[in-house]
N, C-alpha and C positions, 0 to 999 in steps of 0.2 A: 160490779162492773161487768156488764155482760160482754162485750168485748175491748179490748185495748192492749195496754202492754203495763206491768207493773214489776216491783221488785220485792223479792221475800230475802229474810236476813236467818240464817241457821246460825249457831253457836254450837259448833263441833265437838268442844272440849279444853281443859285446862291442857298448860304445859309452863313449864319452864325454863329461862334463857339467862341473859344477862340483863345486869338494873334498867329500868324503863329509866331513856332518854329526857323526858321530861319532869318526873317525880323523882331519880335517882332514890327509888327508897324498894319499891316493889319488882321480883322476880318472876312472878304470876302472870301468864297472860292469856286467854279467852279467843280461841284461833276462830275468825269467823268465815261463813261460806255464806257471797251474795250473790243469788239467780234474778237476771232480769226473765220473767216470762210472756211470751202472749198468752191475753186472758180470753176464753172464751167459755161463754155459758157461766160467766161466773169463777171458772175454776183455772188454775196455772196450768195451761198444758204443754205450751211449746217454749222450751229453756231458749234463750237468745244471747247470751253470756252471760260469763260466770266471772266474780271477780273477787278476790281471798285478802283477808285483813287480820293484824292481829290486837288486841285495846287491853290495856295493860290497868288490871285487873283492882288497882290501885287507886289512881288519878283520871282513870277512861282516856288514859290517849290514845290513839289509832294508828298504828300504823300501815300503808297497803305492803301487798306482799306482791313480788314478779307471778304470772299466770300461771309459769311451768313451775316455779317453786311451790307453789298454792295448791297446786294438783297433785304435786308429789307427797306433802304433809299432807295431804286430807287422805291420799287412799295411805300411805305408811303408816302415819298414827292415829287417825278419824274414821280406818275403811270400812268399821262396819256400820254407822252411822253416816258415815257421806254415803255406802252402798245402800242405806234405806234411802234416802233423800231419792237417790237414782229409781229405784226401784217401786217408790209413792208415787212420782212423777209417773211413774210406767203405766202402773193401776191406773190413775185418774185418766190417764187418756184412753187404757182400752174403755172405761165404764163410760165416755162421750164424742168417742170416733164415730159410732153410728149414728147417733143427732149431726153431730157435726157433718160428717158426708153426705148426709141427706139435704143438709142447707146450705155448705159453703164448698167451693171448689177450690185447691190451694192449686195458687199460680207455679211457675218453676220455680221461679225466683221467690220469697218470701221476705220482702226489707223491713228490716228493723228502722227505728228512726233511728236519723243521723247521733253522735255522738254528744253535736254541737252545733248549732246555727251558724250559717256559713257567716249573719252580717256577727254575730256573738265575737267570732274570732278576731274581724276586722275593728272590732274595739278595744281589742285589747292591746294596741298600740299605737301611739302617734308618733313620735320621734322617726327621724330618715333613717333607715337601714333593711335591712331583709331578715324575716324573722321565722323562724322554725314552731308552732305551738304543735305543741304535743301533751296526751295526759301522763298521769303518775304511772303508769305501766308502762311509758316508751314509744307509745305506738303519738306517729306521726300526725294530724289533725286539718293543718292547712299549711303553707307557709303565704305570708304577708312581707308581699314587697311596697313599703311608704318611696315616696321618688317626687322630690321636688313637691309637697303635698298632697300628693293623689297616693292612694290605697290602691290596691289591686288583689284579689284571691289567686295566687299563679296555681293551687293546688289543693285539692278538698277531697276528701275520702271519707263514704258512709260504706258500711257493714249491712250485709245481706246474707242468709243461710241459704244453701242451695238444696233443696231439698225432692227435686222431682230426677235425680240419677242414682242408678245404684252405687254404693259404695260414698257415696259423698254425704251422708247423714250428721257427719261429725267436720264437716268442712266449710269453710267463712271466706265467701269472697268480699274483695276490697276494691268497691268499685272508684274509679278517679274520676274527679271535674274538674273544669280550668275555668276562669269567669273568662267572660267574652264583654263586647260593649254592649252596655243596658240601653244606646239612645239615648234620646233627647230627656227620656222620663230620669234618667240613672237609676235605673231598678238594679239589683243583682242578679243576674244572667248567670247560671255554673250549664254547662253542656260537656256529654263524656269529652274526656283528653283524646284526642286521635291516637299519640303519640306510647302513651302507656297509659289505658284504660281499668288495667286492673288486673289482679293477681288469685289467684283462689288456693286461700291455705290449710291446710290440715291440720292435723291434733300436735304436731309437732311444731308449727306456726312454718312449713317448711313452703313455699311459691311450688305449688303441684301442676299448677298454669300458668304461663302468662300470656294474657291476651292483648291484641291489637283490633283495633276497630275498622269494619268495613264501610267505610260511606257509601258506597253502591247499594247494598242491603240493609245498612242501617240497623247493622249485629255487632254483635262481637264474636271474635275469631279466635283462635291461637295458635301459633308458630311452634310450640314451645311445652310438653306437657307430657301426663299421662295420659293414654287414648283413652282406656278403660279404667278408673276409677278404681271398681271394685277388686281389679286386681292386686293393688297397693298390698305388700303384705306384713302385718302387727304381729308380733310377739310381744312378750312381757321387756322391753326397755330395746328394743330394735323397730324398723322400720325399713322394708325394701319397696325401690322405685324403679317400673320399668317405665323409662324417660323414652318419650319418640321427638326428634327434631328435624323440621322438614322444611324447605324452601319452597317448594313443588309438593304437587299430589307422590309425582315420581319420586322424587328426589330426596329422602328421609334417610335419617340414621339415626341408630338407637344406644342406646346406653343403662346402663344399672344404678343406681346413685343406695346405698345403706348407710343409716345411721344408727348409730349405736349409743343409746341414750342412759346415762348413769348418773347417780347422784353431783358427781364433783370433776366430770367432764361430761364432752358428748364427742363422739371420732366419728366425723362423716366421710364417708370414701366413694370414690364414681370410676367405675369397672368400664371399658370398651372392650368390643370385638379385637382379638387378637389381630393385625393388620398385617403378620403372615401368612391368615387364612385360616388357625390352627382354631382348635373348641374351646381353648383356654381364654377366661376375660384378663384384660391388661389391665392393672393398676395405672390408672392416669393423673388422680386427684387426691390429696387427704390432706382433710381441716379437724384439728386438734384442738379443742375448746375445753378449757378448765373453768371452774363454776366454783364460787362460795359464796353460801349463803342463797341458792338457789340464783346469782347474776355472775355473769360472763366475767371476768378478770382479764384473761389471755385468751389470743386466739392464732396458730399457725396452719400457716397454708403452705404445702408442699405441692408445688407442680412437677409432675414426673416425665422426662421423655422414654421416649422406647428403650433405649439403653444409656447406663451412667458408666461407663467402666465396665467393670466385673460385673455387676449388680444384674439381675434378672429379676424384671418386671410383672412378665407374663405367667403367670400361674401360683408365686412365689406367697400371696396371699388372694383370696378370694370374696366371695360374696356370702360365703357361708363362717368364714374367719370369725373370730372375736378379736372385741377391741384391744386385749393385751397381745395376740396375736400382732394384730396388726402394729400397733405403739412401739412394739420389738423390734420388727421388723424395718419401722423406719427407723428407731435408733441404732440397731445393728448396720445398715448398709451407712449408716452418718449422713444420711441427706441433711439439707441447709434448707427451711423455711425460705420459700420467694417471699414473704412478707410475714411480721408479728404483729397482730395490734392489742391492746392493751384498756382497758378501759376503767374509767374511775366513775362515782353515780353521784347526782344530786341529792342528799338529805335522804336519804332509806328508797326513794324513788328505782325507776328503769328508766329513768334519764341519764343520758349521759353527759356528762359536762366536763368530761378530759379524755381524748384520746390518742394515745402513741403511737406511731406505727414505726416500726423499724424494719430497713428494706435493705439489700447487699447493694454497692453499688456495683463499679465498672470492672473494681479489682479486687471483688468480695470483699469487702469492706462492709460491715455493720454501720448505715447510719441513721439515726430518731430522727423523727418529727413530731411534736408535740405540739395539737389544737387543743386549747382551751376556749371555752362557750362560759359566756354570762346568761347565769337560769336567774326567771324569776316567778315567782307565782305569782298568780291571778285567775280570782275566780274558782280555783279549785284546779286551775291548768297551769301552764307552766311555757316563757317565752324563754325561746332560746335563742340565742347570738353571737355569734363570732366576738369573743375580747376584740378594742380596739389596739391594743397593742401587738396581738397575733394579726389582723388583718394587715396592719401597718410593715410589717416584715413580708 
């Protein structure tokens, strides 16, 4: 193939868990690492995602595995064989960056092909309702509204690596499309979303941008973001963001947002200017996410105002804090979560197909809400929908 895009499959390493799902007989299981790449010259050079499975060593059944849990067992018990894989990758492109440069110009933007073919999606249902497709990893696909016999794509999102800013080498924007009218022909028409055109995320899957679309210039913008990319700053299981938000050129404010990323949770916190004036950042936000088995379980969000009582905000924890720090400190002062959500998965998948949310009401009051969704595969994707019994309440 001298140029195009293909897939290599690595097998990492044996390991060990509980009886495969489907044999109930085998423990054994064959952790796999799949790179989709562009090929050029023959050779894999530019990784396009990556995606982690584990097939059970016994009867070959496969299961996928979530993107951040896949990442985490590959460099804990894979690192120094996922570290060649990285590091082969690295070789082959210095040994064809000069052929390469000499012949081809890489654009800013570099899109990968879609995930799915926008008409693909709209086959996968015919019955009336409104429907969510999403793959085995979570990630959203299209949603399909049927109404009175007509189909519609209200939302489509393909993957593109940004690769001509500094600092954004390891970041994936998610560009959106809405279908428009095809005419007389009824072609499929998708044209960027005005409305929310698209997101640009990083190694933590975290929205670094969000952008809005200019019809006057016919770009994309953003409201919403880090200026400077390569500022972002990575240590070993953290991650700090300095957030700019502006309405006007003039008219900006800024913010710090860290997360703090660990096996069996992740505590993200968003720091403001002290609004006395003082050097100290004010604790304004903290989401408390607990993880098993590399997927979300629970998740709280504590909204903080300037003062609770006694309690003291501003300084009390920082941006340099650690997460037991910080986890102390909210259950020491006894804040109350503004909302819990709760999430159950489809068959080993990052789908989710139960969610609870528990919220305080008028007189702190604890009260649930529980959506249930009807999954079903197809295809190798997965339709999701509203029970009719939850829609019906």
């Amino acid at each position: 193939m001298f140029f195009g895009i293909r897939e290599k499959d690595y097998a990492l390493g044996s390991f060990t868990s509980e009886k495969c799902s489907a044999c109930n007989e085998c423990e054994t299981y064959t952790f796999r690492k799949t790179v989709k790449y562009l090929v050029a010259f023959f050779i894999n050079l530019i990784p396009l995602g990556t995606r982690y499975s584990c097939e059970c060593e016994s009867c070959g059944d496969i299961v996928g595995v979530d993107k951040a849990a896949g990442r985490k067992i590959a460099s804990a018990r894979f690192g120094g064989k996922n570290s060649g894989i990285v590091l082969g990758a690295a070789v082959k492109i210095a040994a064809v960056c000069a052929v390469i440069a000499a012949a081809v110009v890489l654009p800013l933007i570099l899109t990968a092909q879609p995930p799915q073919e926008p008409e693909d999606l709209l086959a996968l249902v015919e019955a009336e309702g409104l429907y969510r497709i999403q793959n085995a990893e979570g990630d959203t696909l299209g949603i399909v509204d049927v109404n009175m016999g007509n189909k519609s794509l209200v939302y489509y999102s393909t993957y593109s690596r940004l690769v001509g800013e500094p600092g954004a080498q390891d970041m994936v924007m998610q560009l959106n499309y809405q279908q428009v009218d095809g005419g007389d022909n009824g072609a499929l028409t998708l044209l960027p979303s005005i409305d929310n055109p698209g997101e640009l995320y990083d190694r933590y899957d975290t929205p670094v941008r969000t952008y809005h679309y200019d019809v006057a210039s016919e770009a994309l913008g953003y409201s919403l973001g880090v200026l400077d990319l390569s500022q972002i700053e990575y240590t070993s299981g953290k991650a700090v963001y300095p957030f700019t938000h502006f309405l006007t050129e003039s008219d900006r404010s800024s913010y710090v947002m860290v997360i703090h990323d660990e096996d069996t949770r992740r505590v993200t916190v968003t720091f403001q200017p002290d609004e006395a004036g003082g050097e100290a950042l004010q604790l304004k936000e903290a989401v408390v996410a607990d993880f098993e088995n590399g997927q979300k379980i629970t998740e709280k969000l504590y909204l903080i105002s300037e003062t609770d009582g006694e309690i003291v905000f501003v300084g009390a924890v920082s941006p340099e804090s650690s997460a037991d720090d910080i986890v102390a400190f909210i259950e020491q002062s006894g804040l109350t979560p503004t909302y819990t959500e709760s999430y159950t998965y489809y068959s080993n998948t990052g789908v989710v197909s139960s969610l609870s949310v528990t919220v305080p009401d008028e007189n702190d009051m604890l009260q649930t809400v529980t959506e249930e969704d009807h999954v079903e595969e197809k295809n190798g994707l997965f339709v999701v929908t509203r029970k009719a019994s939850d829609a019906a309440e």
